[in-house]
C-alpha positions in Angstrom: 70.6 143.1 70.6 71.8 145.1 68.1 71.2 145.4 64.2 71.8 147.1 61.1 70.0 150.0 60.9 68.7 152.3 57.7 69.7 155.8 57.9 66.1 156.6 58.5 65.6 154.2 61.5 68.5 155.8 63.2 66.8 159.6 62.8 64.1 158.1 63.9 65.5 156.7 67.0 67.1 160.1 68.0 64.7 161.8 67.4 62.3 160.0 69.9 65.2 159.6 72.6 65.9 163.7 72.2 62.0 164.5 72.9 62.5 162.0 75.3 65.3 163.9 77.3 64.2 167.0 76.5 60.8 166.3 77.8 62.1 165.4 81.6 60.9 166.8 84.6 63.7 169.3 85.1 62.3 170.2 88.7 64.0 167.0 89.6 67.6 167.1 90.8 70.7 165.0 91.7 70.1 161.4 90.6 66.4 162.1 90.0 67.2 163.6 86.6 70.9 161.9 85.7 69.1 157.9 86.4 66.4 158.6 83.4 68.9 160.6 81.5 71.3 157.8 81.6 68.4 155.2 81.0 67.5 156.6 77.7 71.3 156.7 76.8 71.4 153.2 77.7 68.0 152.1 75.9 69.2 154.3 72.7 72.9 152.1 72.5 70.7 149.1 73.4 73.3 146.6 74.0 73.7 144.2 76.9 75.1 145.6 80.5 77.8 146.1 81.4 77.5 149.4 79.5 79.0 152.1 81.7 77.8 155.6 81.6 79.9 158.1 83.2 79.1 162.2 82.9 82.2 164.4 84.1 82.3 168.1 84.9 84.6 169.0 81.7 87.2 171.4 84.1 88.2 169.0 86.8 87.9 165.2 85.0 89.8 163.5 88.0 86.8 161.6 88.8 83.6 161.3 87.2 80.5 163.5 89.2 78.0 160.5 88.0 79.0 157.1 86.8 76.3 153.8 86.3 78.0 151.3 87.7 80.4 153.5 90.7 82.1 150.1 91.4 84.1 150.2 88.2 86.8 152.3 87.9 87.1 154.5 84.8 89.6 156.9 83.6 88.8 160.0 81.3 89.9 160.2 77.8 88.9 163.2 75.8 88.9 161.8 72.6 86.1 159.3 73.9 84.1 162.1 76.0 81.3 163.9 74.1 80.6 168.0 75.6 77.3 168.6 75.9 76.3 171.9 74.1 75.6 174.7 76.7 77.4 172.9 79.6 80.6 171.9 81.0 79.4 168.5 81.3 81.0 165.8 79.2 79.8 162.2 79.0 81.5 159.4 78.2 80.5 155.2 77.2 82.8 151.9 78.2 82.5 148.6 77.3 84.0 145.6 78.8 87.0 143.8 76.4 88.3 140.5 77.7 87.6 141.5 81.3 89.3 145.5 80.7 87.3 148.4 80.9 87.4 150.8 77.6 86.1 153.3 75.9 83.4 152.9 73.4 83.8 154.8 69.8 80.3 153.6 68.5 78.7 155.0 71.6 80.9 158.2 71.5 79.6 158.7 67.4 75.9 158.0 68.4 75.9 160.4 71.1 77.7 163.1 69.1 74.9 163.2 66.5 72.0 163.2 69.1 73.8 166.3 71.3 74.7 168.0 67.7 70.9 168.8 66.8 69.6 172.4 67.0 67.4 171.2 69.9 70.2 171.1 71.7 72.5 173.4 70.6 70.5 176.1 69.7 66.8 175.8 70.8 65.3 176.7 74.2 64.7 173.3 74.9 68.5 172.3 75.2 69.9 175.5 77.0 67.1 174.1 80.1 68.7 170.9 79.4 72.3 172.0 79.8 71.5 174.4 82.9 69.4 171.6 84.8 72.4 168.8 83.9 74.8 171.9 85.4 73.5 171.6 88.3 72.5 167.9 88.9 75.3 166.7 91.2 75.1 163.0 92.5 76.2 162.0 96.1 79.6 160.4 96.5 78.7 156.8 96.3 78.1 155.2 99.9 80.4 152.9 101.6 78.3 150.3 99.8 77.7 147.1 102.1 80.0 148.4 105.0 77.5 148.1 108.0 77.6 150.1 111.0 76.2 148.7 114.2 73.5 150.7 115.8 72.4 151.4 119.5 69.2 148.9 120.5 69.7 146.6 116.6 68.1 143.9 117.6 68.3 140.9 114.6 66.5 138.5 117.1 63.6 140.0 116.8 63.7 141.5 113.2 61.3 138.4 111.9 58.3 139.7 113.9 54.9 139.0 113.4 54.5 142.6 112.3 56.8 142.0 109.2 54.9 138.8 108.4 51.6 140.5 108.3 52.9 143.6 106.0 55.4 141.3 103.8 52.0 139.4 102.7 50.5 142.6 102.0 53.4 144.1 99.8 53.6 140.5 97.8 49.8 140.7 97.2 49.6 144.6 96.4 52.5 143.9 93.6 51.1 141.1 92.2 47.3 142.6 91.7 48.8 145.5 90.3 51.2 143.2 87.9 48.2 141.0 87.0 46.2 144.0 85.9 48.3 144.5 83.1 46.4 142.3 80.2 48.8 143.7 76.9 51.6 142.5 78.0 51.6 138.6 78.0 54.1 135.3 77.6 52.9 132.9 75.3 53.9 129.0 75.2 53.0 126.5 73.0 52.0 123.9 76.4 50.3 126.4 78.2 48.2 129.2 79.5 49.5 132.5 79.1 51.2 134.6 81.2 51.7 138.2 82.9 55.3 139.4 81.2 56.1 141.5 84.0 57.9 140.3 86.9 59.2 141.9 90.1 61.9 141.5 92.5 61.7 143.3 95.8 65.0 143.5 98.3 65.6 142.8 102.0 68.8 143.6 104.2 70.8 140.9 105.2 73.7 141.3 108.1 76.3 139.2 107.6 78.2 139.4 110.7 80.5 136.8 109.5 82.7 138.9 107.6 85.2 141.9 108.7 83.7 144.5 108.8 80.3 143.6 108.9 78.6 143.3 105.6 75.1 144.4 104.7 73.5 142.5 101.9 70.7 143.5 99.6 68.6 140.4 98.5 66.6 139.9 96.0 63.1 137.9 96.3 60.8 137.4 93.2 57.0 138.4 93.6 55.3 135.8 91.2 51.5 136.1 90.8 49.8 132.7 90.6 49.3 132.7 86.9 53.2 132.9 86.5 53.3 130.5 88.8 51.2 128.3 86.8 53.0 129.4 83.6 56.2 128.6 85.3 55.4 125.2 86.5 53.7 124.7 82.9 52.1 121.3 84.2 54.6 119.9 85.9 55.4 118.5 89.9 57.7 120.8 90.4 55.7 123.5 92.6 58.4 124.4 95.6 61.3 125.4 94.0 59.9 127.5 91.1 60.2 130.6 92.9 63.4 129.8 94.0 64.4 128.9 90.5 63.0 131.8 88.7 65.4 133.9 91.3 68.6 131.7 91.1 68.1 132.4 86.6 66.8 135.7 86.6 68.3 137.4 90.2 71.2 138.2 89.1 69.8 140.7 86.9 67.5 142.1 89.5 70.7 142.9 91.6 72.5 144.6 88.7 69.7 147.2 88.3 69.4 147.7 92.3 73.1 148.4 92.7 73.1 150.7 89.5 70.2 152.0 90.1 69.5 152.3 86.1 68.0 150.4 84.0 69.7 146.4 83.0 69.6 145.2 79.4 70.3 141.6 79.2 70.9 139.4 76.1 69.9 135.7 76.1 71.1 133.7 78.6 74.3 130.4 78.4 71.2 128.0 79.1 72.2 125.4 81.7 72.0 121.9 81.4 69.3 121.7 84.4 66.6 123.5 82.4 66.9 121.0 79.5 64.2 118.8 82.1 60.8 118.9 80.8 59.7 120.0 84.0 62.0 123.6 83.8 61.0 123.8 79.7 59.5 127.3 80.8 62.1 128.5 82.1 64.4 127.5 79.2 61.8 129.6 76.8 62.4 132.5 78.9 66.3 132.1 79.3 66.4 132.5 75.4 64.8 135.7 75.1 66.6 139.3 75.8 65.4 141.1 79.0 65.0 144.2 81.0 65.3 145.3 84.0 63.5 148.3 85.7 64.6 149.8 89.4 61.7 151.2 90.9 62.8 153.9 93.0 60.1 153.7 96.4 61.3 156.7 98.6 64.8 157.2 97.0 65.7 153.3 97.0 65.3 151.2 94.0 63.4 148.4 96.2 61.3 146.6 93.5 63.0 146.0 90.2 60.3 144.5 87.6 61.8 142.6 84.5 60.4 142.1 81.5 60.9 139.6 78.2 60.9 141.1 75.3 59.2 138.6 72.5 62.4 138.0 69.6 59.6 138.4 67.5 59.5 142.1 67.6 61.7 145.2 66.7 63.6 144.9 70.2 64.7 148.9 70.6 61.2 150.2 69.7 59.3 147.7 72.1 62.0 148.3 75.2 62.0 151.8 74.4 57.6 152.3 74.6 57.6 149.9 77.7 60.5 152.1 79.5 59.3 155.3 78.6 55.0 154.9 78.1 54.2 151.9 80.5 57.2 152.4 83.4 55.9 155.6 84.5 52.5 154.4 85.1 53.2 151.6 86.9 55.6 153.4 89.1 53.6 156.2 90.5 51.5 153.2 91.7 53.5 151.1 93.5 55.1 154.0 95.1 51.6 154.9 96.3 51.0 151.7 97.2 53.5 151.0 99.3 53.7 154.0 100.8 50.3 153.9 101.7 51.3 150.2 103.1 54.2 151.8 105.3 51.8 154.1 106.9 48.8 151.4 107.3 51.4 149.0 108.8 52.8 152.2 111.4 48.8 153.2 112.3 47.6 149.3 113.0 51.3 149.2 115.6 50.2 152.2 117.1 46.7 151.5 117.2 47.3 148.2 119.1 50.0 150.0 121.7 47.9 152.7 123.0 44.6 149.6 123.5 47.0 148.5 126.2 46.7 149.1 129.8 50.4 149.8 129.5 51.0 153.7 128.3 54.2 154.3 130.3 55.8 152.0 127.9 54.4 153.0 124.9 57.5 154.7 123.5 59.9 151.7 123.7 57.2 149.3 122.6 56.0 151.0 119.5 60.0 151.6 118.7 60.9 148.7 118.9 58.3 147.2 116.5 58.7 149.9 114.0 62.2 149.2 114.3 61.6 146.2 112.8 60.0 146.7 109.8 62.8 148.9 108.4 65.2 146.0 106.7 62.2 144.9 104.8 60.6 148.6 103.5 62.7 151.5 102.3 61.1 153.8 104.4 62.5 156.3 107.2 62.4 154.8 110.6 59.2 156.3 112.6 59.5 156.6 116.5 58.0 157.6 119.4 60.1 159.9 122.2 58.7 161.5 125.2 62.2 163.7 124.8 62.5 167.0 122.8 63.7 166.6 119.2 65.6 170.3 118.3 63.8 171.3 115.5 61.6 168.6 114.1 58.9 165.8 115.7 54.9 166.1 115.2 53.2 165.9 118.6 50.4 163.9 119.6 48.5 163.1 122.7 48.0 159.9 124.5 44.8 158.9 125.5 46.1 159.1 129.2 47.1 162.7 128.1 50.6 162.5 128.2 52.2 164.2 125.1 54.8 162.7 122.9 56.5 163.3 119.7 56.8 161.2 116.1 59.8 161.3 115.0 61.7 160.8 111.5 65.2 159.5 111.1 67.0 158.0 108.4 66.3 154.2 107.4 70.1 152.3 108.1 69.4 149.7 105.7 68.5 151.3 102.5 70.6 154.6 101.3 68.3 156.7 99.2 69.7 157.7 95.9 67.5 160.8 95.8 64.4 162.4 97.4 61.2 161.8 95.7 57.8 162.1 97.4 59.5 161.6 100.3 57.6 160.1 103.5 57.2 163.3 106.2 56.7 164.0 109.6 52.8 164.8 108.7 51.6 161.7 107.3 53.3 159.6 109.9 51.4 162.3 112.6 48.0 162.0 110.2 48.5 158.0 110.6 48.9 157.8 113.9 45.8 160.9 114.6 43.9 157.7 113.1 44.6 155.3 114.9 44.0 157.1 118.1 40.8 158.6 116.6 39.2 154.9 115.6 40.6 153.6 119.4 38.8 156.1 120.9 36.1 155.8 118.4 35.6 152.2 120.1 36.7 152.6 123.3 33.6 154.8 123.3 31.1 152.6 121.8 32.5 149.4 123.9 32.2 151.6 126.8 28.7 152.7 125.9 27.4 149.1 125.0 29.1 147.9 128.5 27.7 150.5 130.7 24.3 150.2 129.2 24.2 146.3 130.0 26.7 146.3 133.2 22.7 145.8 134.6 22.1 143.0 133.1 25.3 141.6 133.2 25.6 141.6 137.0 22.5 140.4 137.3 22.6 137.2 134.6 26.4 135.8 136.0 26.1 132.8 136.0 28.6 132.0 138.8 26.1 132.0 142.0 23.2 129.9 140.3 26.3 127.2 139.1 27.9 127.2 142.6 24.1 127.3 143.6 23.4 124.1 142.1 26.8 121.8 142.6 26.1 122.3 146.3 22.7 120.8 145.8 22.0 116.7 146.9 22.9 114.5 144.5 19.4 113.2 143.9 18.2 117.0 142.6 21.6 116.9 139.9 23.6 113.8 139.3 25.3 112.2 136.2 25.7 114.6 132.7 23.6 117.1 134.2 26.0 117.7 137.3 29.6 117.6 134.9 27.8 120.0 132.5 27.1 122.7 135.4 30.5 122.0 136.5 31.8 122.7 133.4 29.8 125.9 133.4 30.9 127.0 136.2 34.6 126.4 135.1 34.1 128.1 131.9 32.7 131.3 133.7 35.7 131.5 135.7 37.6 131.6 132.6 36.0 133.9 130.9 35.3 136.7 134.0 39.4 136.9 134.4 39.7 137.1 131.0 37.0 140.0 131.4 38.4 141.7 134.0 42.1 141.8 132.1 40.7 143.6 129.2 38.3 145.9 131.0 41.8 146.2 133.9 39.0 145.6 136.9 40.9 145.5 140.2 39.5 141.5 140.6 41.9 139.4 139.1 42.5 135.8 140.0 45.9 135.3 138.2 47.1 138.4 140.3 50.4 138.1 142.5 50.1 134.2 141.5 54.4 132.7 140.6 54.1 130.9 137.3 53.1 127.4 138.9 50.2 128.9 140.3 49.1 129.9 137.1 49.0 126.8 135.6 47.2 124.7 138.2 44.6 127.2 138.2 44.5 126.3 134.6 44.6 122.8 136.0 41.5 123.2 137.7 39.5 125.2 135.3 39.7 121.9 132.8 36.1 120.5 131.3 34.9 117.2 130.8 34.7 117.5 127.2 38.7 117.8 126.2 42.1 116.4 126.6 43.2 116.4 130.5 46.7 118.2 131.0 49.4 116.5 133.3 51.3 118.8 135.2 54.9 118.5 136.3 56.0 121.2 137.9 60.2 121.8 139.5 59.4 124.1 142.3 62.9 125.8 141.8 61.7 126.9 138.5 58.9 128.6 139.3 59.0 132.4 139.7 56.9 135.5 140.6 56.0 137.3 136.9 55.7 140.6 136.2 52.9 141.7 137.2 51.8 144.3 134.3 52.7 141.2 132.0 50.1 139.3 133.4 47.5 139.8 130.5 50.3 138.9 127.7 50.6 135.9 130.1 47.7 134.5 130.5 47.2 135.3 126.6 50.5 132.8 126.0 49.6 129.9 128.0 45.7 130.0 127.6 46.1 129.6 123.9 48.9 127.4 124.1 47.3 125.1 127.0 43.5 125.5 124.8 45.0 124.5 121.8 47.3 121.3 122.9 43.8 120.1 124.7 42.0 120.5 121.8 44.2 118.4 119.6 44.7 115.8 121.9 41.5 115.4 122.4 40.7 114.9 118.6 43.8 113.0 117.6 45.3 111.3 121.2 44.5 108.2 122.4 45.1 108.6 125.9 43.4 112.2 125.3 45.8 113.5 127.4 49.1 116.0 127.5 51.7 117.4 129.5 52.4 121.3 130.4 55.9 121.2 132.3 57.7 123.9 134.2 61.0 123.4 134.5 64.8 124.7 134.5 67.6 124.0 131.4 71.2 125.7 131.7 70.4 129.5 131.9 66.4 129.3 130.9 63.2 128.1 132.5 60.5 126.5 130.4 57.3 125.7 129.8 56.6 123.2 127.9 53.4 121.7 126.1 53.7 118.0 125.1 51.2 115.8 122.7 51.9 112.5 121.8 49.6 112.6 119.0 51.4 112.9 114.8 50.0 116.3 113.6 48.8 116.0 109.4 51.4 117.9 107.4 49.4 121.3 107.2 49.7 121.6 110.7 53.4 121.0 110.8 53.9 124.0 108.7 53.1 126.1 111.6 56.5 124.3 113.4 58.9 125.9 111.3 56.5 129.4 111.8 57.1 128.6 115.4 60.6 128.1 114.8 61.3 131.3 112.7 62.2 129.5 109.6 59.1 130.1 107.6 56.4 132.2 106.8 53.1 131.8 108.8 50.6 129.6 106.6 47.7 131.8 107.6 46.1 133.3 104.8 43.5 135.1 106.1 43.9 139.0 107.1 43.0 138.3 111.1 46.0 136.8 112.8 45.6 133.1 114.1 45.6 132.0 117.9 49.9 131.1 117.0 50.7 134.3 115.1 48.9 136.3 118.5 51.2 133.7 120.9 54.6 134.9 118.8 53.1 138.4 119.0 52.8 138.3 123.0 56.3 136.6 123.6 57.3 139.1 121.5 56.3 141.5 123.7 57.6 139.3 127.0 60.8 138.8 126.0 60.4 135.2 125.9 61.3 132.5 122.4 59.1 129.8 121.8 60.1 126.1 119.2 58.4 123.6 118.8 59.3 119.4 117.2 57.0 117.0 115.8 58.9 114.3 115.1 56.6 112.7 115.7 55.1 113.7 119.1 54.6 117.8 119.1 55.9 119.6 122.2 56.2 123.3 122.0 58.6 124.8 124.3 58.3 128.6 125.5 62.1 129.5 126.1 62.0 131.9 129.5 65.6 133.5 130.4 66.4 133.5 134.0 67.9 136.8 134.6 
C-alpha cells in the first residue's frame, strides 16, 4: 500500500495526521485516547497489519504500558524508540521478517519528523498532548479467552427467544444505518452497485472442550440486501454468501476486535474457489486493499465495519478521510443505537414479567432472561434483587408494592477496553419506570373497558342459551344446526378458561387437573370443523403440575394441540393426529404427531424448534411457536420436533 512520495506529499500528510492528534479529545483517558492515537500512526505508515505499535514509559522499558497487538512479545531497543517531546513516553514500530518480530527504521524516521515540529515541541498544543499521553495508562491485557465459570451460567438456555427477537433488531438497525450511506459505493461491471461498508458484529462462544475452558469471540457479517444482491451478482448461489463473505473477509474482522485498532489489509492470495463465475464478486473484492474499523459499543469493539478502498484512488488520503471524517459519525450512531436497543430489549422483559400473575418470582425470572442476552450485547448485566446492594442499585416498586432493586454488574463475556458513555444504573431504572408505567397505563384502561361491560358480558354468555338449546328435542335442532351450537358451546368453554387465566378469576377448569386431565378436556372441547386428536395416554406418566404454571400450560399445549389440528385438517387424509403422554428413560413427554409432509417453509420452523436456526418469522409480533419456546422456557421444559416425513413435535418434560 505504499508509494513513493514527493517531498511535498509527505508534509502534507504530517501535517494532517498532527492536527489530527493534536485535535483529540484529551478528556478521554486510558485506551480511549492511546486506540485513536495509535490508529492515526497506523493510517500515517499505511502498510498492511501486522504493524505493531508499542508506547513505553521511557524510565522503566521492561514492558511496554500499551502495545497493538499484546499477544506479541516485543522487546525495547532505544535506537528504534522515538521520545515524545514533553513526556517520558517513548514509542516504538515492528514489523514482521520471515515470521520474527523487529524493529522498524522507516517507521522510527517518519515518526521522528512528525514529533520534531514546533507543534509539538514548543506550542501549547503539544505540551496538552504530552501531559494527557503522561497520564493515559492502559489495563494489563486480560487473561484473553481463559473463561471462568459462573454461579447460575446456564448455556442451555442462552439461545432464548429473547435473543432471537433483539438479534433481528441489531442486524436491521446496522444495516439501515449502513444503507443510508449513498457516497460510498462498489461498482461492478455485471451488476448493480453496492453499499462499501460492511460490518461484522461478535458473539461469545464457550468452548468447554478445551483445558481451561475457552471463551471465543465470533465474528458474524451483517449484509444489507443490496450487498447481498451485489454479492450473489446473478447467480444460484444465495445460502452460503454470507457464510462466504465471513470465511474471506473474517479474519480481518477478528484482527481489529482483538487489537482493538484499526486493520489495514493488502489484496488478498485469491483462492482457487472464487475463480467460479458464481463467486466473481467476491474475487473483485479479494483484489482490492481494505480496512478495518472496531467500533467500540460500551468499551468493547463489538461491530467492526470494513471497507474497500477503490485501487483507483490515492489509497492514504481516501483511508485517511473515511477513518477520521466518516468513522466518527457513524459511530456515535450505532453506539446510540444499540444502546438504545439494550434498554428497549431490558423494558419489553420487564414489561412482560410484572403482566404475570406471578410477582414473587419476578427477580429470578427477569434474571434469568437478562442473563441471557449478555453473550450477544456488550452491555453490563442488569438484574433484579430483592436483597441490599452496599452502595449501588436503583429502586423501583412492583405493582403489588413490594420494592426491589436494579442492579449493575460487569458483563463476563466482553472485557471493556475503556469506559465510554457507559450504560448506568439510571437508564436501566428510567427503562424499567416505563415499562411499569405503560403496564399500568393498560392495566387501567383494560380494567376500565372490562368493568364498564362486565354488564353486558354476564349477561350475553353464551353458555346457558347453548346448553339451553342441545337439551332441546331433536325435532326443534337437528343436523348442521345442532353440531354448530355444539361447537359453540365448546368454543365458549375455551375461551372463558382462557378468560379467567388472564383476568386470575378463582373459576378455573384446568385447576388441580394431572397432565392427562388436561388433555382430555382438550379432547372433549374438539369442533366439527378440524382434525380429531387421538389420545394415548401411559397412566404412570401422568403427573399433578404446578399449579401457578397452569396458564404457561395451557398456553403450551393449546397452541401446540390448535395448530397440529389445523394442519391436519388441511393437509391429512385421515384428518386426524395423535397427542401422547408418555415416559422415555428420565423424561415424560408429550407428543403431537401428523402424518401429513409439511411444504419446505414450514419445515424451517423444525430446526427453530430444534435450536439450530433462527426463527423464520419476520414480522415484529412473535408467532404462536416463538410464544410456545417462550413458555417452556419459562417451565423448564425442551421441545424437537422431525418431519421426515410425518411431523411430530415432542415437549421434553424431566421427571424430577
Amino acid at each position: 500500500m505504499t508509494r513513493t512520495l514527493t517531498k511535498s506529499q509527505q508534509v502534507e500528510r504530517q501535517t494532517l495526521i498532527r492536527r489530527s492528534m493534536l485535535g483529540l479529545d484529551y478528556w478521554l483517558y486510558g485506551r480511549a485516547f492511546l486506540l485513536p492515537f495509535c490508529d492515526y500512526l497506523k493510517i500515517l505508515l499505511n502498510k498492511p497489519d501486522p504493524t505493531v505499535i508499542t508506547l513505553w514509559d521511557s524510565a522503566d522499558t521492561r514492558r511496554p504500558i500499551f502495545s497493538t497487538h499484546p499477544h506479541i512479545d516485543t522487546k525495547f531497543y532505544r535506537e528504534g524508540g522515538v521520545v515524545i517531546p514533553n513526556s517520558d513516553r517513548s514509542v516504538a514500530c515492528y514489523r514482521s521478517i520471515a515470521g520474527q518480530i523487529v524493529g522498524d527504521n522507516d517507521a522510527r524516521l517518519l515518526f521522528e519528523r512528525l514529533f520534531a515540529h514546533p507543534d509539538f515541541t514548543s506550542a501549547n498544543e503539544g505540551k496538552v498532548f504530552a501531559e494527557t499521553l503522561a497520564k493515559a495508562t492502559s489495563p494489563p491485557a486480560p487473561t484473553a479467552h481463559k473463561y471462568i465459570p459462573r454461579e447460575n451460567d446456564n448455556f442451555t438456555h442462552d439461545e432464548t427467544r429473547d435473543w432471537d427477537t433483539a438479534y433481528r433488531r441489531v442486524l436491521n438497525t446496522i444495516s439501515k444505518l449502513l444503507e443510508g450511506l449513498p457516497h460510498m459505493r462498489l461498482k461492478h461491471p455485471a451488476s448493480s452497485c453496492g453499499a462499501n461498508l460492511f460490518s461484522f458484529v461478535f458473539t461469545a462462544l464457550v468452548a468447554r472442550e478445551s483445558q481451561p475452558t475457552r471463551l471465543i469471540r465470533q465474528p458474524q457479517s451483517v449484509l444489507t440486501k443490496e450487498q447481498h444482491e451485489f454479492l450473489r451478482n446473478g447467480s444460484e448461489a444465495t445460502t452460503d454468501v454470507a457464510k462466504m463473505f465471513l470465511r474471506i473477509f473474517g479474519k480481518g474482522a477478528e484482527d481489529a476486535f482483538h487489537t482493538g485498532t484499526v486493520t489495514l489489509a493488502a489484496p488478498l492470495q485469491i483462492p482457487d474457489e472464487l475463480n467460479e463465475a458464481k463467486w466473481h464478486s467476491f474475487k473483485n473484492l479479494a483484489s482490492k486493499h481494505r480496512i478495518y474499523v472496531p467500533i467500540h459499543i460500551e468499551g468493547s469493539p463489538w461491530i467492526v465495519l470494513l471497507r474497500f478502498i477503490d485501487s483507483d484512488r490515492p489509497h492514504w488520503y481516501d483511508i485517511f478521510h473515511f477513518y477520521h471524517d466518516v468513522i466518527p459519525r457513524i459511530g456515535a450512531m450505532l453506539r446510540t443505537e444499540a444502546k438504545a436497543l439494550y434498554l428497549d430489549v431490558i423494558e419489553g422483559l420487564f414489561a412482560d414479567e410484572i403482566a404475570k400473575s406471578d410477582l414473587q418470582s419476578i427477580v429470578s425470572r427477569f434474571n434469568q432472561r437478562s442473563m441471557s442476552l449478555l453473550r450477544n450485547l456488550p452491555f453490563p448485566r442488569i438484574y433484579l434483587t430483592d436483597k441490599s446492594i452496599d452502595g449501588a442499585g436503583e429502586p423501583i416498586d412492583l405493582p403489588d408494592g413490594r420494592r426491589v432493586l436494579i442492579g449493575t454488574e460487569p458483563n463476563p463475556y466482553f472485557n471493556p477496553e475503556w469506559t465510554y458513555d457507559p450504560l448506568g444504573g439510571l437508564d436501566t431504572k428510567e427503562a424499567c419506570e416505563r415499562a411499569k408505567a405503560a403496564f399500568a397505563k393498560e392495566e387501567r384502561r383494560i380494567r376500565a373497558r372490562f368493568l364498564g361491560h362486565r354488564h353486558s358480558i354476564v349477561n350475553l354468555n353464551p353458555g346457558p342459551l347453548l346448553h339451553a338449546a342441545l337439551i332441546q328435542d331433536a325435532t326443534q335442532i337437528s343436523g348442521k344446526s345442532r353440531t354448530f351450537v355444539a361447537d359453540a358451546e365448546k368454543t365458549s368453554d375455551v375461551l372463558f378458561a382462557t378468560l379467567d387465566l388472564v383476568m386470575n378469576k378463582k373459576y378455573r377448569p384446568l385447576q388441580n387437573k394431572g397432565v392427562a386431565d388436561i388433555l382430555r378436556w382438550l379432547k372433549e372441547k374438539e369442533t366439527s370443523g378440524v382434525a380429531h386428536a387421538q389420545l394415548r395416554i401411559e397412566p404412570e406418566a401422568d403427573f399433578m403440575p404446578p399449579q401457578d404454571a397452569i396458564e404457561e400450560i395451557f398456553l403450551v399445549f393449546w397452541n401446540l394441540w390448535h395448530n397440529a389440528a389445523r394442519s391436519a385438517y388441511d393437509h391429512s387424509q385421515s384428518r386426524t393426529f395423535e397427542v401422547a403422554l408418555y415416559r422415555e428413560s428420565e423424561s415424560r413427554l408429550v407428543s403431537f404427531s401428523q402424518d401429513e409432509v409439511w411444504p419446505a417453509r414450514k419445515r424451517q420452523w423444525v430446526d427453530y424448534l430444534n435450536g439450530v436456526a433462527q426463527t423464520p418469522n419476520t414480522e415484529v409480533e412473535p408467532s404462536g411457536l416463538e410464544i410456545v419456546k417462550r413458555s417452556l422456557y419459562h417451565l423448564g421444559w425442551d421441545i424437537s420436533a422431525i418431519a421426515a416425513p410425518a411431523v411430530t413435535v415432542k415437549i421434553h418434560i424431566p421427571c424430577s
